[in-house]
C-alpha positions as CSV (number, residue, x, y, z in Angstrom):
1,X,-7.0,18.6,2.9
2,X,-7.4,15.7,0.4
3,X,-10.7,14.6,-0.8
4,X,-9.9,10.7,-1.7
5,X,-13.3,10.0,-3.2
6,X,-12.3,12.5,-6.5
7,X,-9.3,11.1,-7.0
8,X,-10.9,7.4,-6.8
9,X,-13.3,8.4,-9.0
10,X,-10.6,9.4,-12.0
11,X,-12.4,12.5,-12.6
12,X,-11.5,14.4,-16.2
13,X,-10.8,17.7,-14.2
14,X,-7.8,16.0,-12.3
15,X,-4.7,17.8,-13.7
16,X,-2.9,14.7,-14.1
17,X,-4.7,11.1,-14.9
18,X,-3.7,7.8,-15.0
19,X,-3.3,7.9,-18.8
20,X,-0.6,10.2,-18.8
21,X,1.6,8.1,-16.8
22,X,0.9,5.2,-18.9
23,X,1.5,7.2,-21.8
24,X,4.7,8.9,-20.0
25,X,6.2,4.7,-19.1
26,X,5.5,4.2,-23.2
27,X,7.5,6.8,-24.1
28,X,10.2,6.5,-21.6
29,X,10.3,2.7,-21.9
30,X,14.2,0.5,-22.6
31,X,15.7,4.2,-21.5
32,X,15.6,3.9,-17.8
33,X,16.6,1.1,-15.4
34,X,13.4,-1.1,-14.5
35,X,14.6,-1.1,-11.4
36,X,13.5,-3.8,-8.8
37,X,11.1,-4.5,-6.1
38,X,12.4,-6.7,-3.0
39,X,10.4,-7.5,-0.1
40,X,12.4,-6.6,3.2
41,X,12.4,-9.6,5.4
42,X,14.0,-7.8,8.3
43,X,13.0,-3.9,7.9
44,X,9.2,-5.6,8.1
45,X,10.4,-7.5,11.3
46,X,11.7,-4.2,13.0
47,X,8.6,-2.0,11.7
48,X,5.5,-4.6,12.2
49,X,4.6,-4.1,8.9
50,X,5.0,-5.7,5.8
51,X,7.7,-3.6,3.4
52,X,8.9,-3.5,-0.3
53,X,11.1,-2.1,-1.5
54,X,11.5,0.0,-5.2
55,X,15.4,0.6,-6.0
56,X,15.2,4.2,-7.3
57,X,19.0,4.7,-6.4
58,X,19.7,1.9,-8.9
59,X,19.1,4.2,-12.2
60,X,22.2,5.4,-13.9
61,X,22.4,8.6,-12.1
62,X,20.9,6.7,-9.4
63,X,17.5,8.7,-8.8
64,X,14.2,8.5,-10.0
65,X,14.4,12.1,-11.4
66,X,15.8,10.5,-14.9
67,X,12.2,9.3,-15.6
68,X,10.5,13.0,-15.4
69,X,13.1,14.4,-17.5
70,X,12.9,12.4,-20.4
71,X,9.7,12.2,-20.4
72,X,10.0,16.2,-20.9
73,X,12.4,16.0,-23.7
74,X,10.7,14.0,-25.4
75,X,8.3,16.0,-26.0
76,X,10.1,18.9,-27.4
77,X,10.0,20.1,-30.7
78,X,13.0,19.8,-33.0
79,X,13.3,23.5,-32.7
80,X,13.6,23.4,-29.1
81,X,15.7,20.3,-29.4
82,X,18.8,22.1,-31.6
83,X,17.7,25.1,-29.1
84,X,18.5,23.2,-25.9
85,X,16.9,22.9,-22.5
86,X,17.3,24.7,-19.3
87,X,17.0,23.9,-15.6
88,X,17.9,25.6,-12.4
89,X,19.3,22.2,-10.1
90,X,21.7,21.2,-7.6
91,X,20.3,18.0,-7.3
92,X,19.5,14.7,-9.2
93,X,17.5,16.6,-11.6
94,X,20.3,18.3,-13.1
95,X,22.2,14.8,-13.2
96,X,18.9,13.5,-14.8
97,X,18.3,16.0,-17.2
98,X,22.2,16.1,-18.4
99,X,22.3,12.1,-19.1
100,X,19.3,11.8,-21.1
101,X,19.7,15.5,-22.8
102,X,23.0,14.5,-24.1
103,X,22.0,11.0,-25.0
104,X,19.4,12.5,-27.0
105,X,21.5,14.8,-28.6
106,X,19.9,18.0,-26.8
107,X,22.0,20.8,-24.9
108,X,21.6,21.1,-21.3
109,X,22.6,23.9,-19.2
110,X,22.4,23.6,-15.6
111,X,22.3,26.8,-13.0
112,X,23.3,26.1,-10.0
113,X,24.6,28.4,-6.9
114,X,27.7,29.0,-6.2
115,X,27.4,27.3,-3.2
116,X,27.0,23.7,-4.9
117,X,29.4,21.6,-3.7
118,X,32.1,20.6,-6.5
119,X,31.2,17.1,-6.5
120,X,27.7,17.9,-7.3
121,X,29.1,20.0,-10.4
122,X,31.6,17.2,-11.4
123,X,29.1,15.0,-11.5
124,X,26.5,16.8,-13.7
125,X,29.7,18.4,-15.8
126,X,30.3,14.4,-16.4
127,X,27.0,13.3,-18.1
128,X,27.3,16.0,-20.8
129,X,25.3,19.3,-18.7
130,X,26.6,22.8,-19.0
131,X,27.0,24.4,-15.3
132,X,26.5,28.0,-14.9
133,X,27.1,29.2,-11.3
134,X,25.7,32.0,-10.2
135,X,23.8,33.7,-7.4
136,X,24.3,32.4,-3.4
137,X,20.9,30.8,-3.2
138,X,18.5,28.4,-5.5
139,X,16.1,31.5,-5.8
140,X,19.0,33.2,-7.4
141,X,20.0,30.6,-9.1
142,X,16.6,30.1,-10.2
143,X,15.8,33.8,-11.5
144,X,19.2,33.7,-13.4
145,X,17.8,30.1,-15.4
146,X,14.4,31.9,-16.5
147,X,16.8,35.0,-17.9
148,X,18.8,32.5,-19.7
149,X,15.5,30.9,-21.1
150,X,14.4,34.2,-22.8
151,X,17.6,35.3,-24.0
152,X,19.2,32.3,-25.3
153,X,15.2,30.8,-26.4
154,X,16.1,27.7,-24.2
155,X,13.1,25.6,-23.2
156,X,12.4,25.2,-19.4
157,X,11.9,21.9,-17.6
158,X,11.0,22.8,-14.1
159,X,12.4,19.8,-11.4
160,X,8.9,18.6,-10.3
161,X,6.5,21.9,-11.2
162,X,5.5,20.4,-14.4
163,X,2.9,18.1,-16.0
164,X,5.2,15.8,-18.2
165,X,7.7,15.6,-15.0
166,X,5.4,14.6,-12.8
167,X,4.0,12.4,-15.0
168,X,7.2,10.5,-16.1
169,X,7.8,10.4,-12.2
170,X,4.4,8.5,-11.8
171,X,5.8,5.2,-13.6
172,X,7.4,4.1,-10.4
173,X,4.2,3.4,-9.3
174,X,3.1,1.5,-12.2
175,X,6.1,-0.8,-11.8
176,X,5.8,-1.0,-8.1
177,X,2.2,-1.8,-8.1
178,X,3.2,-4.6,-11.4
179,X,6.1,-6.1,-9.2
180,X,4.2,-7.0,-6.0
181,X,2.6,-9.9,-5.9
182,X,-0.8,-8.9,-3.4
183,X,-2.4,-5.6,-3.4
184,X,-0.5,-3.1,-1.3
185,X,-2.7,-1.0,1.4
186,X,-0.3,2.1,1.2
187,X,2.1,3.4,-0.3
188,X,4.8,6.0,1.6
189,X,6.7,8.6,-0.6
190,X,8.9,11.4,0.2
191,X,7.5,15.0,-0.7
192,X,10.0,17.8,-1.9
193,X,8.3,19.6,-4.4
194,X,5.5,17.2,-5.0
195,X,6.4,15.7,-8.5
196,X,7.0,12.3,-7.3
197,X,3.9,11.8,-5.1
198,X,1.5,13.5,-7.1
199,X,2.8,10.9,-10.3
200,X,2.5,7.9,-7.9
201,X,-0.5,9.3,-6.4
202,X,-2.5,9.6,-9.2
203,X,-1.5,5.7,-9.9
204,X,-2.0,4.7,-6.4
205,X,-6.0,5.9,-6.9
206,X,-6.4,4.8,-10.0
207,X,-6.0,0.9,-8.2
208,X,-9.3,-1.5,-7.5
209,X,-9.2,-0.4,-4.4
210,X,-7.4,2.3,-4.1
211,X,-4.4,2.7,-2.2
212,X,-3.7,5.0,0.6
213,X,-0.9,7.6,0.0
214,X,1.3,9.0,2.6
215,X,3.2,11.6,1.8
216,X,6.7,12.5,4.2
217,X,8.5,15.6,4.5
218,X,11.6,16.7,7.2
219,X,10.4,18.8,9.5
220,X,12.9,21.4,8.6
221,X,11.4,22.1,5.8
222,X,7.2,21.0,5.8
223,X,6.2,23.3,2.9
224,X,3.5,21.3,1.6
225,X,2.5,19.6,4.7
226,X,1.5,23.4,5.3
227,X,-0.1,23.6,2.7
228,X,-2.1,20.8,3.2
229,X,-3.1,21.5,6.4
230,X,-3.4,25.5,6.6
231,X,-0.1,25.8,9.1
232,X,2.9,28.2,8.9
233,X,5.8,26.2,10.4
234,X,8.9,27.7,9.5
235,X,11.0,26.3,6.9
236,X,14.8,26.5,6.9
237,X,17.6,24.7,8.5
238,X,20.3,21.8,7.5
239,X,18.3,18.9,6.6
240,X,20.1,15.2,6.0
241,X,17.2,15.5,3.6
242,X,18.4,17.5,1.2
243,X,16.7,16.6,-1.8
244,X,13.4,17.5,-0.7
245,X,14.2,20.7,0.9
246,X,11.5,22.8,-0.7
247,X,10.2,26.0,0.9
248,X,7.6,26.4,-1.7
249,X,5.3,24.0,-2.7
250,X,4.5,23.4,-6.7
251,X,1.7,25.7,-8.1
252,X,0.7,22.5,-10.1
253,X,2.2,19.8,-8.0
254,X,0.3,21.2,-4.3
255,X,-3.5,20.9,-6.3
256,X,-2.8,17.4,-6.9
257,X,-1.4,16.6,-3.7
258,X,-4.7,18.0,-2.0
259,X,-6.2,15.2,-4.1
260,X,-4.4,12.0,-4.2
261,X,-2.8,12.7,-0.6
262,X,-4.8,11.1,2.0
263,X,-1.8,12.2,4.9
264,X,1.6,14.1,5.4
265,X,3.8,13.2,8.2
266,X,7.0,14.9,8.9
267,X,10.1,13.0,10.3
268,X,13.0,14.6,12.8
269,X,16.7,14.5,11.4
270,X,17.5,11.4,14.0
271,X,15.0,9.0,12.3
272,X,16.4,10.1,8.6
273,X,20.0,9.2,10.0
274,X,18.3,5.8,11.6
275,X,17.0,5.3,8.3
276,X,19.9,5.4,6.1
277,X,21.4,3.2,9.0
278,X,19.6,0.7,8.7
279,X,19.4,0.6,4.6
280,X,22.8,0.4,4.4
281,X,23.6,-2.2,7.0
282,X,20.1,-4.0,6.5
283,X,20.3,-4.2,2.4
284,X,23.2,-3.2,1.6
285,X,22.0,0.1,-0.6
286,X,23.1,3.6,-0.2
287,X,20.1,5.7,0.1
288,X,20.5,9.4,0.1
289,X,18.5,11.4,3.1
290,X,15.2,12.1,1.1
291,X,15.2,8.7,-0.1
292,X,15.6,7.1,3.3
293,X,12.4,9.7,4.3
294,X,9.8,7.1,3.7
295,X,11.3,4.3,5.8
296,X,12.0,7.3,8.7
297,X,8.1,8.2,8.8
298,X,7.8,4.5,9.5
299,X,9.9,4.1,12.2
300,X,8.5,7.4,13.6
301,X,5.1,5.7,13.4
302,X,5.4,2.5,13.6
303,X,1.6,2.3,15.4
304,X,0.1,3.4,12.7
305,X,1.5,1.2,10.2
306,X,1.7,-2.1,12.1
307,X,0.2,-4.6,10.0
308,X,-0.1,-3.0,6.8
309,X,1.5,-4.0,3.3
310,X,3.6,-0.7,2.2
311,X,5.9,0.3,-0.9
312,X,8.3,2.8,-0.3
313,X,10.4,4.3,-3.0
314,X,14.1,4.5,-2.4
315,X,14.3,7.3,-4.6
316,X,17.7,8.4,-4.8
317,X,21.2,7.4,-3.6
318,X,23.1,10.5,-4.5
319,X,25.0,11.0,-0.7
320,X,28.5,12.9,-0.1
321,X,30.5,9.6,1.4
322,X,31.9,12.1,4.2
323,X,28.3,12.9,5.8
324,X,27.2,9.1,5.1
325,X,30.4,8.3,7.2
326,X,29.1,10.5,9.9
327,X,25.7,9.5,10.0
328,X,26.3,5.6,10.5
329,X,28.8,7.0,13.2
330,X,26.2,8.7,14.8
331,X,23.7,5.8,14.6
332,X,26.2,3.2,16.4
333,X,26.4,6.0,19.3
334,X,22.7,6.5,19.2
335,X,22.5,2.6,19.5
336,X,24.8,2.4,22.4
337,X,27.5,0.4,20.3
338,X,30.1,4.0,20.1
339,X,30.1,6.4,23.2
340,X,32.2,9.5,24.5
341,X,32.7,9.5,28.2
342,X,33.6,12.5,29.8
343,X,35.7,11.6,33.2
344,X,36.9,13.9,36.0
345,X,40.8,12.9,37.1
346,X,42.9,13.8,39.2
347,X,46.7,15.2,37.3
348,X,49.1,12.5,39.1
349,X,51.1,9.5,37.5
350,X,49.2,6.3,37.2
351,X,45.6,8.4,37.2
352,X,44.7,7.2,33.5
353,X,45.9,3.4,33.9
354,X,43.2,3.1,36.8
355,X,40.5,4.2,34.5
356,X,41.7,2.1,31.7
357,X,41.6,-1.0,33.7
358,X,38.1,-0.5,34.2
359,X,37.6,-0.5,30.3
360,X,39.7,-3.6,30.0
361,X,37.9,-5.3,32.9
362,X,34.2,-4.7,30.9
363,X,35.8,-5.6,27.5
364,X,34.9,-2.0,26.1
365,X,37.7,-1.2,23.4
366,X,39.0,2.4,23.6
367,X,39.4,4.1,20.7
368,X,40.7,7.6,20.9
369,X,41.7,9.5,24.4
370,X,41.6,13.3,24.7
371,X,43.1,15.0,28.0
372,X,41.9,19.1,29.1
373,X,43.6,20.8,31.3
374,X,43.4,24.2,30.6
375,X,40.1,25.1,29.3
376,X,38.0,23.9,32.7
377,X,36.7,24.7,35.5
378,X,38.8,22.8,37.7
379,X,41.8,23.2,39.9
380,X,44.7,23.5,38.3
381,X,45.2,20.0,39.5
382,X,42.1,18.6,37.9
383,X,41.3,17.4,33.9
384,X,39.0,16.5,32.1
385,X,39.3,13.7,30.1
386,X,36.9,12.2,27.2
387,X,37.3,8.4,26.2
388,X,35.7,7.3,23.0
389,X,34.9,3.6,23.1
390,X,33.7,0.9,21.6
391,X,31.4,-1.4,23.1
392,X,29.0,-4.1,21.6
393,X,26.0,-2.9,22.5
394,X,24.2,-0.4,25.3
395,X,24.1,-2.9,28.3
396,X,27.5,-3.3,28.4
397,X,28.2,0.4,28.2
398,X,26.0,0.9,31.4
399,X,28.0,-1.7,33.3
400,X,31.1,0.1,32.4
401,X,29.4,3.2,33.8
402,X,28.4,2.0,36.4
403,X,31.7,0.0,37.6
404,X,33.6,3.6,37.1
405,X,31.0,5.4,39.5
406,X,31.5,2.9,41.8
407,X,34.7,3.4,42.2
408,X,34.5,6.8,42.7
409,X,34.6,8.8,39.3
410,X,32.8,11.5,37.9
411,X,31.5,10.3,34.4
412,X,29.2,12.0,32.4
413,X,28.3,10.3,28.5
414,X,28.6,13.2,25.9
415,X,25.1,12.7,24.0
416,X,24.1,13.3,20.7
417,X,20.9,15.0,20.2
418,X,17.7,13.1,20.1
């Protein structure tokens, strides 16, 4: 569990102080986007709390991770420079790293799995990284980086495992705690493998007061929320947030965590989708799943939050357009404004214009109409058919329902899961 009064304190033996994230936004300073912090009108309406906002997912490679990375290279010799660096990353890391490696004039190779989706090696190919695949997993992946590393005398920078990358990390706080105007009371960050929270975390307690720190993971995948609290929960499955889908926690990251962390709090796959929902249609930013986390632990809780002045980081907006597609799908069914209803007909002329009438007479707009005969478990003269509609919101939708039982049919809405 955290103990809050050593971190207040700003005790020497902390491995990771306020000065080295000061030190980390000098060095790092005029080579990353200051990126901005808006106060959300409407997302503090719908939570009962007051929220701000830090635009991560406005960098270049539009994540925070830029700012732990070159806070690493800089720091490496010239030897290692001409040398190069090595990472094992199918994330914003290995977009991070690239950009800023090549900028500075420093090789980057990149292992990643084969696995990786080709967009995510495009897009780390494009800012100037070297992509090795191999291996089927990240452990593999992984394992094949630290054999590079000895035999080619590459340096190492570890995503979030590291000192200087959690440090460089930690000057989002120091320009979220600069931007808002009153003291915040908490601060809400997404945990992966702990980089990011233990940077801002060690700024958040370093404040007169200090702020509280709430850390969020998916419940897929609570590695450090286990590790915080003594649990085994399994870890494992496909998680929206993919960027913080850790199964181990950091051997340097998880100590500081215990200290700076004051709570974890995981968050179900339907509130990350909610999430990026309501970014996108709220402000108008594309937030990636583990970016939207921090905003999803809010809704989840909105009890234990109402009232209080909050920053969340929107760290990263690096999300395959086909799955963000599907997810604001998803979120107008949830809502009530898209539904699939399944309807039992009888197979005679003029069947299907009596159950369309009843979608014109409640003004629900049809969108796509599927017919099965042959794969039920009705007479041969029976089908099945599934409507996908349109309506403007989940009132309407339960008239409609209602005015087709009414007139005799079997309906049954094909729900997503909750």
């Amino acid at each position: 569990m955290a103990t809050q009064n050593a971190a207040e304190t700003g005790s020497d033996d902390l491995p990771l102080t306020l000065e080295d994230v000061r030190a980390a936004a000098a060095r790092i300073e005029g080579s990353v986007v200051r990126t901005p912090t808006l106060h959300s009108i409407t997302l503090s309406k719908i939570t009962g709390a007051e929220i701000w906002l830090k635009f991560e997912n406005q960098q270049f490679t539009a994540a925070y991770k830029e700012r732990g990375a070159l806070n690493a290279l800089l720091h490496l010799t010239d030897e290692q420079r001409q040398r190069g660096v090595i990472a094992a990353s199918a994330g914003n890391h290995s977009q991070g790293l690239s950009y800023h490696g090549t900028r500075l004039g420093v090789p980057v190779t990149i292992v990643m799995p084969r696995t990786t989706p080709t967009v995510k090696v495009m897009q780390t190919e494009a800012v100037g990284g070297k992509v090795v695949l191999e291996g089927e997993t990240f452990d593999e992946a992984n394992a094949h980086a630290r054999k590079l590393e000895k035999e080619l005398g590459l340096t190492f920078i570890h995503p979030f495992d590291d000192p200087l990358v959690a440090a460089g990390q930690g000057t989002v706080a120091l320009e979220l705690f600069t931007d808002v105007p009153e003291p915040l009371d908490c601060i809400v960050v997404p945990i992966g493998g702990g980089g990011l929270i233990s940077g801002m975390g060690t700024v958040a307690k370093a404040q007169e007061p200090p702020v509280e720190v709430i850390g969020v993971e998916a419940r897929l995948f609570p590695s450090s929320y286990n590790a915080y609290k003594g649990l085994e929960l399994p870890c494992g499955g496909d998680t929206l947030a993919e960027g913080i889908a850790v199964k181990e926690p950091g051997k340097f990251t998880q100590p500081v965590i215990d200290r700076v962390v004051d709570d974890i709090l995981l968050v179900d796959e339907p509130k990350l989708e909610e999430a990026v929902s309501l970014l996108l249609q709220i402000e108008k930013t594309v937030v990636e799943g583990a970016g939207a986390a921090g905003l999803a632990a809010i809704l989840a809780h909105k009890d234990r939050f109402k009232g209080k002045k909050i920053g969340l980081v929107l760290c990263g907006g690096n999300i395959d357009t086909r799955l963000l597609a599907n997810v604001l799908l998803r979120d107008l069914a949830r809502t009530g404004r898209l539904a699939r209803l399944r309807i039992t007909l009888q197979d005679r002329p003029g069947a299907l214009f009596k159950v369309m009438s009843e979608f014109d007479a409640h003004n629900v707009n049809i969108i796509e109409i599927y017919h099965h005969r042959i794969f039920t478990n009705l007479p041969a003269k029976g089908l099945i058919t599934d409507i996908e509609c349109e309506a403007r919101d989940s009132a309407q939708l339960e008239r409609l329902v209602s005015g087709l039982r009414g007139k005799g049919y079997e309906v049954t809405p094909v729900e997503l899961a909750k």
